[in-house]
N, C-alpha and C positions, 0 to 999 in steps of 0.2 A: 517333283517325283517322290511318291512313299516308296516304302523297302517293306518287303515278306517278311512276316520273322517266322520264321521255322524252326522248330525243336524238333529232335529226329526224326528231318527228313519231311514236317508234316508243319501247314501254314498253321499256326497261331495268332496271329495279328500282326500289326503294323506298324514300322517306325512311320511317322511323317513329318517336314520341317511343319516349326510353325515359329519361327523367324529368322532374326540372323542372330546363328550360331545356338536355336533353339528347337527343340525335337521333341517329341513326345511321342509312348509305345500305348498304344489300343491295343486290348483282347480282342478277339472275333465273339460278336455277340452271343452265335451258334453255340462253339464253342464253352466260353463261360456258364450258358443254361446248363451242358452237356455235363461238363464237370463237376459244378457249382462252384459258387461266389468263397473266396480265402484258399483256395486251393493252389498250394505255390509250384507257380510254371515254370515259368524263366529263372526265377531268382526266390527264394524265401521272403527278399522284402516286396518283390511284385507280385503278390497273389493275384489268383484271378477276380477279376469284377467287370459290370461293364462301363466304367467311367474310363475315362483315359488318363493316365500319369502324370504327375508333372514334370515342368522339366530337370528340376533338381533330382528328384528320385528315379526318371529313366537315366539322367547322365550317369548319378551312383553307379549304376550296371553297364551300360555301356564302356565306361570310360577304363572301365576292368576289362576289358577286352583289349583294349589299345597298347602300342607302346607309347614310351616317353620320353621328352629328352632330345638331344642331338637324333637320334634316331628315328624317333616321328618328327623332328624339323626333315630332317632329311629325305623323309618319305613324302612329307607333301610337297619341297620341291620337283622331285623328281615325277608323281603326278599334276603338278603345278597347279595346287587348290591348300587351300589355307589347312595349316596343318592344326591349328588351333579348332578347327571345327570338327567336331568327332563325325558327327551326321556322315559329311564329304567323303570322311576315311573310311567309314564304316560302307558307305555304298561302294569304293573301289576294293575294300580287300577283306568286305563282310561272307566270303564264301568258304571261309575254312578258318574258324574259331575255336578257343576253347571251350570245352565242351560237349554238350550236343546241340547248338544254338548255330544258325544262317540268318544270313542276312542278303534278299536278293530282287534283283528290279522287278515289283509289283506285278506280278501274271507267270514270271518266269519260272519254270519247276524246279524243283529244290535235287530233282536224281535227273541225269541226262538220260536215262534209258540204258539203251546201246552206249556200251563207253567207246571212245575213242582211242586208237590205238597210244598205249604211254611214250610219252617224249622222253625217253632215259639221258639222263647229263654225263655228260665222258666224262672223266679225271680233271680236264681244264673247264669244263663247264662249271662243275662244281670246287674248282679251285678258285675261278672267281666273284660264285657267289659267298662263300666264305670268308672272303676278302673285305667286300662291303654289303650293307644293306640294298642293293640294287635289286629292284622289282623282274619279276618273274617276264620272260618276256611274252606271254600269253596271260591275257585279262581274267581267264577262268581258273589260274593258279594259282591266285592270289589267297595273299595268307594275313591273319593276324595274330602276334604274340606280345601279351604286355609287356611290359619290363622296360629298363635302361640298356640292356646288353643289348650288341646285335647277335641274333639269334636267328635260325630256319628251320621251318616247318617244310618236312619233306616225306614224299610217301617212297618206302623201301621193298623190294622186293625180298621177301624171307629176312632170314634174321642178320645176313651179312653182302648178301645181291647187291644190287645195282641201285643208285639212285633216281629219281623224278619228282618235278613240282609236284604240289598236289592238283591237279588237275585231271583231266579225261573223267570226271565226274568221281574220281578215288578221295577220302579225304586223307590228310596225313599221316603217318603214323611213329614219326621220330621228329625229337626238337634238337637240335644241333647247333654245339655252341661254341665258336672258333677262339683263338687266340688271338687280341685285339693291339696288345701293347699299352693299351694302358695299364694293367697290370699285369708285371710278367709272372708267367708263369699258372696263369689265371686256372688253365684245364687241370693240372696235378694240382692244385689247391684245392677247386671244388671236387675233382676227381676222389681225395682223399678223405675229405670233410665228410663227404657223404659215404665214404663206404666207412669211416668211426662211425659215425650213426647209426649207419643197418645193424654192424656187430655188435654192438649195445642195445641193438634191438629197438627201434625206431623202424615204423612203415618209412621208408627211404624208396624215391625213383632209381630203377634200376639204371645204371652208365656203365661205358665203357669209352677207353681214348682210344682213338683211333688218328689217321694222320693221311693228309693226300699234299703231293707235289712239296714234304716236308712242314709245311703246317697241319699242324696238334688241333684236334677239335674232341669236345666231349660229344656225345653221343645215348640220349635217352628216346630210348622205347614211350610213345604216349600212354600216360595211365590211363588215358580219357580215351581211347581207342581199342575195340578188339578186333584182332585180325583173323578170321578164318583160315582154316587147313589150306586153300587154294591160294593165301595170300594178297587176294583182292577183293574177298566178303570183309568192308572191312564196316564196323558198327560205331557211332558215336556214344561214348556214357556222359552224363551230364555233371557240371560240377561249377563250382561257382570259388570263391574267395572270401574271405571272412569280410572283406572290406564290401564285395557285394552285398551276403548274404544278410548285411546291417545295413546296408545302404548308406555306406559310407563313400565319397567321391572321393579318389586316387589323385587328384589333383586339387586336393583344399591346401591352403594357402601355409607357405612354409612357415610359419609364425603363429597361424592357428594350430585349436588344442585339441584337430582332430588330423594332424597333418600325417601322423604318424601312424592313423588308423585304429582298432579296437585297443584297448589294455584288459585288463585279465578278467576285467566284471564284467564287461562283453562278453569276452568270449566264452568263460562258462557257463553266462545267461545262452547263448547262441546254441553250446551244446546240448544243455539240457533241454533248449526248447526241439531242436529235432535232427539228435544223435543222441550218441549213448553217453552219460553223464562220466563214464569210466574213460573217456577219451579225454578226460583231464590230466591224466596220469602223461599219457604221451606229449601232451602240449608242455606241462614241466619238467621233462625229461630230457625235452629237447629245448628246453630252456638252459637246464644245465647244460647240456653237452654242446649247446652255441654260447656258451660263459666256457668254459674251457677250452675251445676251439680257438675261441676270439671273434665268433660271429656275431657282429652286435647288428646284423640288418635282418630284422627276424618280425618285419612288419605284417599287417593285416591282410598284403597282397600274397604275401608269401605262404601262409596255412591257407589251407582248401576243404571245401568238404565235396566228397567226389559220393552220387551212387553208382555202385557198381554192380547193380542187377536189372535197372532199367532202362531197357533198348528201344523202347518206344513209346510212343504215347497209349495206349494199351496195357501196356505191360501191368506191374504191381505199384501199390504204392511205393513212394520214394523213401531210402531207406539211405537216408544219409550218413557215410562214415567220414573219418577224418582223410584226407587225400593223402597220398604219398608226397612225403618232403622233396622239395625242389631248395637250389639255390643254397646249400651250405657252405660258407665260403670263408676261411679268417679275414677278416679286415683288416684284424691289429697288427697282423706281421706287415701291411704297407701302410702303417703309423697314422691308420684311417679307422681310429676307434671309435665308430657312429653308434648310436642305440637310437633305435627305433626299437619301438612295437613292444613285441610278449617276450622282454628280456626278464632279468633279475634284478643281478647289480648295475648300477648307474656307474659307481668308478669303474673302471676297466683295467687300472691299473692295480688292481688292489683284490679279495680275494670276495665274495660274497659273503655280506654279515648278516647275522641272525636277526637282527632289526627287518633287513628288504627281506627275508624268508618269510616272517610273520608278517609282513607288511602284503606280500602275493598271497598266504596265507587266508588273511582273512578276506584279501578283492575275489577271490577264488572260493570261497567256500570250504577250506582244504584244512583237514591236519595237520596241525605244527608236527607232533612227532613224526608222521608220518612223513610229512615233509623230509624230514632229517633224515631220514630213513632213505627215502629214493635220491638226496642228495649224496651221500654216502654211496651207497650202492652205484649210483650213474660217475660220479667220482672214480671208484677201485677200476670199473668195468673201459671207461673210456681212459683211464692212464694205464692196462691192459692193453686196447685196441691200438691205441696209437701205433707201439712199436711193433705189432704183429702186421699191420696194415702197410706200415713202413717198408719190412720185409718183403710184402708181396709185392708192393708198388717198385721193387729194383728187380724182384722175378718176372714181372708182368713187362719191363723195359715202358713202365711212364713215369718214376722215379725220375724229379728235379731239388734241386738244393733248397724248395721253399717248403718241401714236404719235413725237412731236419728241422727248418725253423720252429715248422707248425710243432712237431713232436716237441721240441722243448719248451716250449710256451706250455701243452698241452700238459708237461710233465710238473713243471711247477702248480700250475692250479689246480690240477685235481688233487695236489697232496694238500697246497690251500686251503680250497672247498672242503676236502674229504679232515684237514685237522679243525677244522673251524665247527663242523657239526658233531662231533664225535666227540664236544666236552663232556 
């Protein structure tokens, strides 16, 4: 059996197996005349043509759709299909992706028409889906989100209403992320990480914590979604992942030297090919401000380039900007200092030295002085935020004791950072 693949709302071509554990994505021939040949659909590195893909370069893309981890084990038990097979997962829970991309049984329309009336979750419904990764109990509300966290895609009514799968033909419109116990205190770490970032002025996803039957979950608005006045006009924007948009597969081999996804000559090659070359500024900014955090998971799945003006296959060309930041989180404070990805410094223990400045410097294309200059300044601004952020997080009642740790980590390295570039 092939799979539709639809980009808002509109068939584009075909996943289909072509063996075991092997798949490949076809244009529609139609199609590709229509648009012409290099015109990127799905993904920057799937342009349009009419050959079909291979399978290393459609998994690149698909596999960015997926979760991973105990979480996708978890999920293909519970549909009881090999969780190693993206193809299998992708056909049960390819209806509501990031994105503007479906995935759906061959002939089946991608909008139900007439919606069906929405299945709303009581307070215990959705206490224990937040509990675990348990699958939606209707086949048409199925959801995909990459990552290792368990996380839920859920479609909300307004901006504080009622919850529901995404289902009745609605797609999502919030990613919801519980407190799991493996690390405690998980929702006020990222809760805080990411609002140091906006105030320093980083595109950051908007959250808020929120809390049912006593468990804490964060709560983000989808960037990849807009919702109409009525609340149910709701539209996909399209957006991909540096790791797609390179066509780099999210599951290369932990010991390979692409494991950890683009490094910085990627991904300024990536921008200037199509977004704005000045969206380098933000990428090491929040460089820094995940070195002074203590976020060292700051890989190729985690930047995005989101458009946010085209709602359909019609619309304008695509005008890719850099996505709003997901997932800032310290590590270091649970003595889990990883570097992956578009970091700086490789010690973590230690403050970033002018050597790895010049060294991002020149994989980047970038200014040394300049450099030193947005180091400094993201430095002053984010040992500011910290303690103001602090403040609100005990006004706002989601203030926990990992939010002190983070301030004083946060407080040492920016004075670090900030005396190290200012000889």
């Amino acid at each position: 059996m092939s799979l539709d693949v639809c980009l808002y709302g509109e068939r584009v071509g075909t996943l289909f197996p072509a063996g075991d554990n092997d798949y490949r994505l076809a244009y529609d021939p139609e199609l590709v005349q229509k648009v012409g040949p290099g015109k990127a659909l799905l993904s920057n590195s799937l342009p349009a043509r009419p050959e079909p893909y291979s399978a290393e370069a459609t998994q690149a893309y698909v596999e960015g759709l997926l979760p991973e981890g105990p979480r996708r084990r978890r999920l293909g038990q519970e549909l009881d299909i090999d969780a190693g097979d993206g193809y299998l997962l992708l056909t049960e829970l390819g209806r509501d992706c990031s994105g503007a991309v479906t995935f759906l049984p061959a002939g089946e329309s991608a909008e139900t028409g007439a919606r069906d009336p929405i299945a709303w979750l009581s307070d215990d419904e959705l206490e224990q889906a937040l509990k675990r990764p348990s699958l939606p109990p209707d086949a048409d509300a199925r959801f995909t989100l990459p990552g290792l966290r368990h996380k839920l895609a859920l479609y909300r009514e307004g901006e504080d209403g009622r919850w529901a799968w995404p289902g009745a033909g609605l797609p999502s419109t919030h990613v919801l992320k519980p407190e799991t116990g493996e690390y405690p205190e998980y929702v006020a770490n990222e809760m805080f990480c990411m609002t140091v970032a906006r105030q320093v002025g980083l595109p950051v996803a908007k959250a808020t914590v929120e809390e049912v039957a006593g468990r804490r979950f964060l709560v983000s608005p989808r960037y990849d979604r807009v919702v109409g006045e009525d609340g149910q006009d709701v539209s996909r924007l399209h957006c991909e992942s540096f790791c797609q948009a390179l066509g780099i597969s999210p599951v290369a081999s932990v010991a390979g030297e692409d494991s950890d996804g683009p490094g910085w000559t990627e991904a300024r090659g990536l921008l200037n090919a199509v977004s704005r070359p000045d969206e380098v500024v933000n990428l090491l900014t929040a460089a820094f401000c995940n070195y002074i955090l203590g976020n060292g998971d700051a890989h190729g799945k985690n930047f995005a380039l989101l458009d946010r003006e085209k709602t359909s296959l019609a619309g304008p060309e695509c005008r890719w900007r850099l996505a709003p930041l997901t997932d800032i989180t310290s590590t270091v404070v649970y003595d889990d200092p990883i570097h992956q990805g578009l970091t700086i410094s490789e010690e973590y223990q230690e403050t970033s030295y002018l050597l790895e400045l010049a060294e991002v410097c020149e994989a980047c294309a970038f200014d040394f002085e300049v450099m030193r200059g947005l180091a400094a300044t993201t430095a002053t601004r984010v040992g500011m935020a910290v303690e103001t952020i602090a403040t609100r997080a005990k006004q706002e009642g989601w203030h926990q004791p990992i939010v002190e740790k983070i301030v004083e980590l946060a407080a040492d390295r920016s004075f670090g950072l900030g005396a190290e570039v200012e000889y």
